[in-house]
FIZATOR-581522 format. One record per residue: y, x, z of N, C-alpha, C in turn. Coordinates in steps of 0.05 Angstrom, whole numbers, plus 32768, in hexadecimal, padded with zeros to 4 digits. Layout:
YXZYXZYXZ/...
END
This chain:
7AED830E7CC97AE5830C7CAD7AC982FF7CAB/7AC082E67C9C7AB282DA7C937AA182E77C79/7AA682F67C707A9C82FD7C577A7F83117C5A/7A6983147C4E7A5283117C5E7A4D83317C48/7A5983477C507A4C83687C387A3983637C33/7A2683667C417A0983677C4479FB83517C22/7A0583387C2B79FF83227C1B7A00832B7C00/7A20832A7BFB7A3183307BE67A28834E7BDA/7A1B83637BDF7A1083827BD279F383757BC9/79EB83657BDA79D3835D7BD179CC83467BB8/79DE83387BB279E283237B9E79EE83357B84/79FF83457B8D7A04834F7B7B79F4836A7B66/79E383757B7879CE83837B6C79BD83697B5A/79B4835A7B6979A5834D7B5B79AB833D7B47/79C8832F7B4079D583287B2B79D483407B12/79E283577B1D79EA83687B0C79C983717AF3/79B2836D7B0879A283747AFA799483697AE6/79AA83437AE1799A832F7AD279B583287ABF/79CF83457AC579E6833A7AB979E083237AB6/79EB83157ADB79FC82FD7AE37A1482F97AE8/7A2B82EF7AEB7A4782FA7AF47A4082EB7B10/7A5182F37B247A5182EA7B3B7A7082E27B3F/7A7482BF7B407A8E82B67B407A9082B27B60/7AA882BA7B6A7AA582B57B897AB1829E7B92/7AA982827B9A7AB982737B9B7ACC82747BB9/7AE1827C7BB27AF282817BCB7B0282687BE7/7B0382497BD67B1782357BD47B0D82347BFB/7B22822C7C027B2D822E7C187B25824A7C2F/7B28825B7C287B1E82757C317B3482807C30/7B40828F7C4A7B5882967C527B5982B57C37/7B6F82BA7C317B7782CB7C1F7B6682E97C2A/7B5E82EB7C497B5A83077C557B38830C7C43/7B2F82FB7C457B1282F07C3C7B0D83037C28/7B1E82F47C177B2382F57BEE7B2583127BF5/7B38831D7C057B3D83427C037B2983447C0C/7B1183477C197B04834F7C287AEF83557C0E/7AE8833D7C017AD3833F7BED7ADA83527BDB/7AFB834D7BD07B07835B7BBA7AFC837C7BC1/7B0283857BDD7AFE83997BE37AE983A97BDB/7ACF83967BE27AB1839D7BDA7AA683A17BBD/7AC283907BA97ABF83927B8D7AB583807B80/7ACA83727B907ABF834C7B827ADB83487B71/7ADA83467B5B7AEC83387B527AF483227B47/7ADF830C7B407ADB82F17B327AE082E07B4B/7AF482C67B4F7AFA82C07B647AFB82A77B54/7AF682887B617AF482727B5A7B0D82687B73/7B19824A7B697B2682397B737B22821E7B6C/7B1982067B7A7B1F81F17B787B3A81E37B70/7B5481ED7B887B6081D87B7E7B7A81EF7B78/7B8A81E57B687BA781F37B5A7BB981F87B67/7BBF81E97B867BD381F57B937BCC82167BA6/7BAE820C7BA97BA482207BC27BAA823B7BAA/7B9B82367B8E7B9982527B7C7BB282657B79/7BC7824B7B777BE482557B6C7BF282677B89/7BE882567B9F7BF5826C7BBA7BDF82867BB9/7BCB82867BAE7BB7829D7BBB7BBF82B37BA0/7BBD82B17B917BC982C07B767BD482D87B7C/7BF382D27B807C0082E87B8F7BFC82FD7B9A/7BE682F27BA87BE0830A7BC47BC883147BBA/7BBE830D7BA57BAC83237BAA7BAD83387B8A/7B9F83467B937BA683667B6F7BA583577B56/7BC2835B7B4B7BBC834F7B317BA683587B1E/7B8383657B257B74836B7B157B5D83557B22/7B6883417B2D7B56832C7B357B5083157B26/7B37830B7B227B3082FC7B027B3282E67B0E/7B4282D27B0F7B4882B57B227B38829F7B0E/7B2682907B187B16827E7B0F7B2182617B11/7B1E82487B037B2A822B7B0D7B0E82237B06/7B0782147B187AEE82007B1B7AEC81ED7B2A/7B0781E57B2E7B0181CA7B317B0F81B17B25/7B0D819D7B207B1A81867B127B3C81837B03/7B40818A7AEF7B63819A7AEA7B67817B7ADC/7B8181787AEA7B8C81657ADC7BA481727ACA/7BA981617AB37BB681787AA27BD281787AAA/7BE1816A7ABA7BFB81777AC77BFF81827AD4/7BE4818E7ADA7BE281A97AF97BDF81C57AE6/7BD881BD7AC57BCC81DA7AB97BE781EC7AB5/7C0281E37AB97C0F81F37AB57C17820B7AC2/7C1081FF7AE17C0E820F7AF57BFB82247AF6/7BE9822E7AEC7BD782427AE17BD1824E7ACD/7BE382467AC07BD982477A9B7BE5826A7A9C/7BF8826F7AA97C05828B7AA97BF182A47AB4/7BDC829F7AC27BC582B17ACE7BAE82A97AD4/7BA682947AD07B8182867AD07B70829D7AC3/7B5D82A27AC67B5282B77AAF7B3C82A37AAC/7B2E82887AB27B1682807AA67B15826C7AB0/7B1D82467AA27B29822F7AAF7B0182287AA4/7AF5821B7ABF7ADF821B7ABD7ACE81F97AB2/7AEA81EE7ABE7ADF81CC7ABC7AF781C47AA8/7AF881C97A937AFA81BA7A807AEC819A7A6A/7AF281817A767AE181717A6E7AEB81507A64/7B0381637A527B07814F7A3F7B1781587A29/7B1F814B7A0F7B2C816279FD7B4781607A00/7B5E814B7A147B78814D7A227B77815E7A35/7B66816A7A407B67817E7A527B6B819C7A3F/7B5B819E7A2D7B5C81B87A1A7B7381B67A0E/7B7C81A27A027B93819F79F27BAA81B379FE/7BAC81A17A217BC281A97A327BBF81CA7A39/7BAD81D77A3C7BA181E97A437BB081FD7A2D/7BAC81F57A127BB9820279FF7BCF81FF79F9/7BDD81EB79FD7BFB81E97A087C0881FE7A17/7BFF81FA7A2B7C1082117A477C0082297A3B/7BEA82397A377BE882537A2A7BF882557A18/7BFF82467A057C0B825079E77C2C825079F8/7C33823F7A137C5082487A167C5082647A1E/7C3B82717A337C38828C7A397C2A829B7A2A/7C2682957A147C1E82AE79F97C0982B07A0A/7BF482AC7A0B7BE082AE7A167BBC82A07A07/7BB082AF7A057B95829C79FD7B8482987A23/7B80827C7A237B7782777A407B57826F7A39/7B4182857A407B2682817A3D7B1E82677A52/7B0C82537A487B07823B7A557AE982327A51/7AD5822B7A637ABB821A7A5D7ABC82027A5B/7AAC81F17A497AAB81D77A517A9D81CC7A5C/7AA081BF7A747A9781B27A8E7A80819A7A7A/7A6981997A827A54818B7A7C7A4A81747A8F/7A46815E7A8C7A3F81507AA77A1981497A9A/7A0D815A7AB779F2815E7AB179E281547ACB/79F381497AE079ED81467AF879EE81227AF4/79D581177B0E79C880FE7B0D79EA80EE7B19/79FE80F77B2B7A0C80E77B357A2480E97B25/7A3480D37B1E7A4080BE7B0C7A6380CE7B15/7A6180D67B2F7A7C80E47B357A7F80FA7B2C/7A6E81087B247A7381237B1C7A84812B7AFF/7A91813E7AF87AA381317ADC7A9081417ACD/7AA4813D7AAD7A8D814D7A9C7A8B81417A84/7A8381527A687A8981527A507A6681407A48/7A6681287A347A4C81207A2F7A45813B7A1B/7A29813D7A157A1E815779FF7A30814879E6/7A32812E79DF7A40812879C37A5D813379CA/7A6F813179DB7A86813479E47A8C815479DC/7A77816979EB7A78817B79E47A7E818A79CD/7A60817879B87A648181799D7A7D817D798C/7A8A816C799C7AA58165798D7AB2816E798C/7AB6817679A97ACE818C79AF7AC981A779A3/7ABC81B379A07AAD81CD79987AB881C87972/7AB081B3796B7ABC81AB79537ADE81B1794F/7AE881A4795A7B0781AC795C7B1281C6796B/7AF881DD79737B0981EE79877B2081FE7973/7B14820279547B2F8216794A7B50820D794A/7B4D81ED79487B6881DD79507B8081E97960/7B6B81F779757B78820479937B79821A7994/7B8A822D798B7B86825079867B93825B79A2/7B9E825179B07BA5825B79CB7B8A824C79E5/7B78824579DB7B60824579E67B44824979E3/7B34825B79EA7B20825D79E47B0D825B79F2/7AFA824D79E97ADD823E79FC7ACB825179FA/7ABF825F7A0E7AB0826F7A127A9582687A19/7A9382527A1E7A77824E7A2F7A74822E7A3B/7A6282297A4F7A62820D7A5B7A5E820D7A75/7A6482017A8A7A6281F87A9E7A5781E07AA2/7A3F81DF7ABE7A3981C87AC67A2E81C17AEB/7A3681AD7AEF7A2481AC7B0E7A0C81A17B11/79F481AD7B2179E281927B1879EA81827B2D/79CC816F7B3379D681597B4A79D681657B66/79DF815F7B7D79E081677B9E79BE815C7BA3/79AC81657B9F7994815E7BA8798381757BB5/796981687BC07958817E7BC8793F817F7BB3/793F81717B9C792F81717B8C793381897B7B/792781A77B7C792981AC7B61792181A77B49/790E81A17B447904819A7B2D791C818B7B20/7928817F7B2A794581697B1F795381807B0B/7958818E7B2D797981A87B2B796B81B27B06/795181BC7B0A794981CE7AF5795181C27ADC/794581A07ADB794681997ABD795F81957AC1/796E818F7AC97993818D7AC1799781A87ABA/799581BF7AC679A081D67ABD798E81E37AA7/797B81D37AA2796981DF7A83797B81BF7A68/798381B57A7C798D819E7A6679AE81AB7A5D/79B581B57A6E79D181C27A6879CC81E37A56/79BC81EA7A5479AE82087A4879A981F87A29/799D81E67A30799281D47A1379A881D979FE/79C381C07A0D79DC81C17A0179E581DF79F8/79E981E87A0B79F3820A7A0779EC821679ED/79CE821D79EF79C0822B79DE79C7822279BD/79C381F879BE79C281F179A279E781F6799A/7A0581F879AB7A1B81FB799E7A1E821A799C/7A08822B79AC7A0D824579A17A08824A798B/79F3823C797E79EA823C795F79F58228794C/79FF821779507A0E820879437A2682127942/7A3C821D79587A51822679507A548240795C/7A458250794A7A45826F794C7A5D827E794E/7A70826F793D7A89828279357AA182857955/7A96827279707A9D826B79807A998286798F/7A84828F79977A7982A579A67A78829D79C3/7A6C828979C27A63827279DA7A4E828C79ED/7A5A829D7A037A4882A77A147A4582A37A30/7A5382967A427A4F828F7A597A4D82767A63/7A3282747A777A2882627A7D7A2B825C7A9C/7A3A824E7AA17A42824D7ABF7A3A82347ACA/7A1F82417AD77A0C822B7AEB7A0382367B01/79FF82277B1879F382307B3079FF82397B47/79FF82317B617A14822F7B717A02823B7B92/7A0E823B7BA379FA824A7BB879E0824A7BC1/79DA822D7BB679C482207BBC79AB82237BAD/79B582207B8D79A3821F7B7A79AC82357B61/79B0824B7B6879C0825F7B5379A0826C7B4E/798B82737B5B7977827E7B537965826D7B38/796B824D7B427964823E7B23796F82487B1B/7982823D7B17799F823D7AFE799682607AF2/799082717AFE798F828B7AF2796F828A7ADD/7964827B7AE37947827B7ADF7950826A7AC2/795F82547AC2796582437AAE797A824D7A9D/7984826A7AA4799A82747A9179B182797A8F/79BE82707AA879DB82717AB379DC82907AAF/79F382907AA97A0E82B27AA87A1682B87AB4/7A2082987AC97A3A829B7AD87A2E828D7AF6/7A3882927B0D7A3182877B207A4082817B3D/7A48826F7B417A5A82667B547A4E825F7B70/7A5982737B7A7A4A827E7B947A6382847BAD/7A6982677BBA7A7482717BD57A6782767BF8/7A57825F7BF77A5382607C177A3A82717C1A/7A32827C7C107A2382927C0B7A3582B87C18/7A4982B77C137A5E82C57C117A6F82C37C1C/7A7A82A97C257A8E82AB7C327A8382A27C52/7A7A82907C557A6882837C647A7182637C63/7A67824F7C787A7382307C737A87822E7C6A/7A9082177C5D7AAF82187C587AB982107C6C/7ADD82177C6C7AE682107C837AEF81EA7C89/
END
C-alpha cells in the first residue's frame, strides 16, 4: 500500500479547519489504494480518464463521491452520467448541453464546475471569463444540470507569484458571477493541486485536488 495515513490525517485536520474539501486524485492507482484511503475516511475521489472511472466504480461502496477532472469529450458523458457526483472540467456550452442530455435520460440533476483557462500555457483547456458569463446566462436552459462553482489550473511553474495571480484571477471571476448570478448558488471553488494547494487556499479555493501527496508518484 502506497497511501501515506500519516499525510492524509494531517491534511485533513488542516483542511477541515479552513472548510477545504480534500478531492483525492486517485487516476492510475490500483483500486487497493482507493480502499485504503476510503478506509481512513476519504471519500471525494477524482479520475482523469472515463474508462479507468467506469472500471473502478463498481468496486468500490456505493457512498463514494466519484469526481471527473479531466478533459470529457461529450460521447464519453454517457458513460458516467448514471453516477459522476461532480463533472469538474466542464469548458464549453456542447459539453453542458450533452451533460444534460444523459442526466435528464437518468432522471438525474448532474452538479458540474466550469473549467476556467487561467494558466500562461495555450494547451491547457478552459472557459474565457466572457465565455463564462455566457454560459452562467443560459444555465436555467439546462434543469438536469447545475453549475456549482469553477475550476481552474494555474501554469506548471516554479514561479509563485504567477501560480498566485492566476488563482486570484480565477477568485476575481468567481466572486464577480457569484454576485451577478446569485440565483445560481455558485459555492465551490476548485483550485490547487499537490504542489500549490497552500496558495490556492490562501487565494480561496474550496476544493482541492491532491494526489501525489497521498498516494505517492504516479505509477
Amino acid at each position: 500500500m502506497s497511501v501515506n495515513a500519516n499525510v492524509y490525517h494531517q491534511l485533513r485536520s488542516e483542511l477541515d479547519t479552513q472548510g477545504v474539501t480534500l478531492l483525492a486524485v486517485s487516476k492510475t492507482k490500483p483500486v487497493t489504494d482507493i480502499e485504503a484511503l476510503y478506509q481512513l475516511g476519504q471519500r471525494d475521489f477524482a479520475e482523469n480518464y472515463v474508462q479507468e472511472l467506469v472500471d473502478k466504480q463498481p468496486l468500490l461502496p456505493p457512498d463514494t463521491r466519484w469526481h471527473f477532472i479531466g478533459h470529457l469529450q461529450r460521447n464519453k458523458v454517457k458513460y458516467i452520467a448514471s453516477f459522476c457526483h461532480l463533472i469538474q472540467g466542464v469548458d464549453s456550452l456542447s459539453l453542458l448541453q450533452e451533460i444534460n442530455k444523459q442526466a435528464h435520460k437518468h432522471q438525474r440533476v448532474i452538479d458540474v464546475l466550469l473549467q476556467v483557462h487561467i494558466a500562461s500555457e495555450e494547451t491547457k483547456f478552459g472557459l474565457s471569463e466572457q465565455e463564462v458569463f455566457s454560459i452562467l446566462a443560459e444555465a436555467p436552459l439546462y434543469p438536469h444540470v447545475r453549475i456549482i462553482g469553477m475550476m481552474g489550473m494555474a501554469s506548471f511553474t516554479d514561479n509563485t507569484q504567477q501560480v498566485r495571480t492566476e488563482f486570484l484571477h480565477l477568485r476575481s471571476i468567481f466572486d464577480t458571477a457569484r454576485e451577478r448570478f446569485s440565483m445560481l448558488s455558485l459555492s465551490v471553488l476548485s483550485m490547487g493541486m499537490s504542489g500549490d494547494y497552500r496558495i490556492a487556499i490562501d487565494c480561496g479555493s474550496t476544493m482541492i485536488r491532491v494526489g501525489s501527496l497521498l498516494f505517492g508518484a504516479r505509477s
